[in-house]
N, C-alpha and C positions, 0 to 999 in steps of 0.2 A: 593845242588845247581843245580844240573843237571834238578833235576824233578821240582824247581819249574820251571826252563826253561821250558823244558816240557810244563807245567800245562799254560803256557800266552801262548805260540805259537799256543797250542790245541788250547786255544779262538781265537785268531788270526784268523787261519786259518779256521777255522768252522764258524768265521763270514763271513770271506769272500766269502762263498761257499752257505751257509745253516746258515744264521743271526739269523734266532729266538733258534737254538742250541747252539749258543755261550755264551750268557751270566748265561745261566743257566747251563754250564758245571760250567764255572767260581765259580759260588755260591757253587755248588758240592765239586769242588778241595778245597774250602776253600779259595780261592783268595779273598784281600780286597775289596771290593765294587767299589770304585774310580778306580783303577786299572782296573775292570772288564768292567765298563763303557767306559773307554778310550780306552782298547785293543778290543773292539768289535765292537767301531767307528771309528778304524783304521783299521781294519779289514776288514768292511763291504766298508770303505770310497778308501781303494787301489783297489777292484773291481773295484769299479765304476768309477773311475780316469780311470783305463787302459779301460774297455770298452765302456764310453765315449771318450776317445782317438780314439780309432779303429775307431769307428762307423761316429764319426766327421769323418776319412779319408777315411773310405771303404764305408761310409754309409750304411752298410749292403745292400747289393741291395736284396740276396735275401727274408730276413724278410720285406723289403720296399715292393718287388711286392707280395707277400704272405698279405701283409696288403691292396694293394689296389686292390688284389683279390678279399678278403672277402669284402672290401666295393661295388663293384661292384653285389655285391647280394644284392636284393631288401631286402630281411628280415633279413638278418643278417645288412647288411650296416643300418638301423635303431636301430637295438638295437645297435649295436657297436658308431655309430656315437650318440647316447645316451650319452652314457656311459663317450665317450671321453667329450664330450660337458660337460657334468654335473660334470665328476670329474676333467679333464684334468688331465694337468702333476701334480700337487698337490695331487692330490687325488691317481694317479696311484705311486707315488713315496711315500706315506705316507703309502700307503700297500702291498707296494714290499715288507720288511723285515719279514711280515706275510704272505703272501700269496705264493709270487716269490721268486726268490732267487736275490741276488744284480745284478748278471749277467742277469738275464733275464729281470727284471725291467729293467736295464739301458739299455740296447739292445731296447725293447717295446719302451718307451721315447724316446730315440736318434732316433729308425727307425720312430717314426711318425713326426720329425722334428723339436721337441722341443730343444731351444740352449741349450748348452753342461752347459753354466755359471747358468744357471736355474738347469738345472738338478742335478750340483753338492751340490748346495746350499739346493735345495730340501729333496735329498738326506740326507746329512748332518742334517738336523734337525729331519727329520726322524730318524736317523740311533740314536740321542741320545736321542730324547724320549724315541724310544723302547727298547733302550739299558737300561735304567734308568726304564723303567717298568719290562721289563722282570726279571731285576736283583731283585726286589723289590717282583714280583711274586715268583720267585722262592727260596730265601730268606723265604717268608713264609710258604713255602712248605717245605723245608728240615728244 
C-alpha cells in the first residue's frame, strides 16, 4: 500500500516541478493510465494556481523589469516582441510543459500581464493534452 502511495505522489510531484517527467514515470511504475493523466494535471495544475497567485499579488516586479529590459534593446525587443505577438499566451502556455517548467511558464505569462483566468485555463488544457501524449509516448516505449 505504501509504495503504490509512493508511486502517485512521485507523479505528482515531478509534474509539478518538471511536467514532461511525470507521466512517463507513471507508465514506468505501472500506474493505470487514467490515474496517470489526472495525477499529472493535478500536478502540474497546483503549480500554476500558486504561482499565478503570487504573481497576481507581487507581480513579480523583478521578472517584470528584467522583461522590459530586454524589450528596451532594439534587436532582441524585435525578436521577442515577435515571438510574443505571433504566439502569445497560448502559444507560450502550450509549450511550458515541454520546454519550461510550470513554475517558469506561469511566472513568464503572469509577468508579461496576461489575466490569471486565461492563464489557468490555458494551462489546464495544455497540461492534459501533454499529459495524454506523453503517457501514450511512453507507453509505447516501455
Amino acid at each position: 500500500m505504501f509504495s503504490e502511495v509512493i508511486k502517485y505522489l512521485s507523479v505528482y510531484f515531478l509534474s509539478m516541478t518538471k511536467f514532461m517527467i511525470g507521466p512517463p514515470i507513471g507508465v514506468a511504475t505501472g500506474l493505470p493510465a487514467g490515474w496517470i493523466v489526472v495525477i499529472s494535471v493535478l500536478g502540474m495544475m497546483t503549480s500554476v494556481l500558486i504561482f499565478s497567485l503570487i504573481g497576481e499579488r507581487t507581480g513579480y516586479p523583478m521578472i517584470t523589469r528584467m522583461i522590459n529590459h530586454i524589450r528596451s534593446k532594439k534587436a532582441i525587443n524585435k525578436h521577442f516582441n515577435y515571438l510574443w505577438n505571433r504566439f502569445g499566451i497560448a502559444g507560450i502556455t502550450f509549450l511550458t510543459p515541454i520546454f519550461f517548467t510550470p513554475i517558469i511558464g506561469t511566472i513568464l505569462v503572469t509577468a508579461m500581464g496576461s489575466p490569471r483566468r486565461k492563464v489557468i485555463i490555458y494551462m489546464l488544457v495544455s497540461a492534459i493534452f501533454w499529459s495524454i501524449t506523453l503517457s501514450q509516448i511512453a507507453s509505447a516505449v516501455v
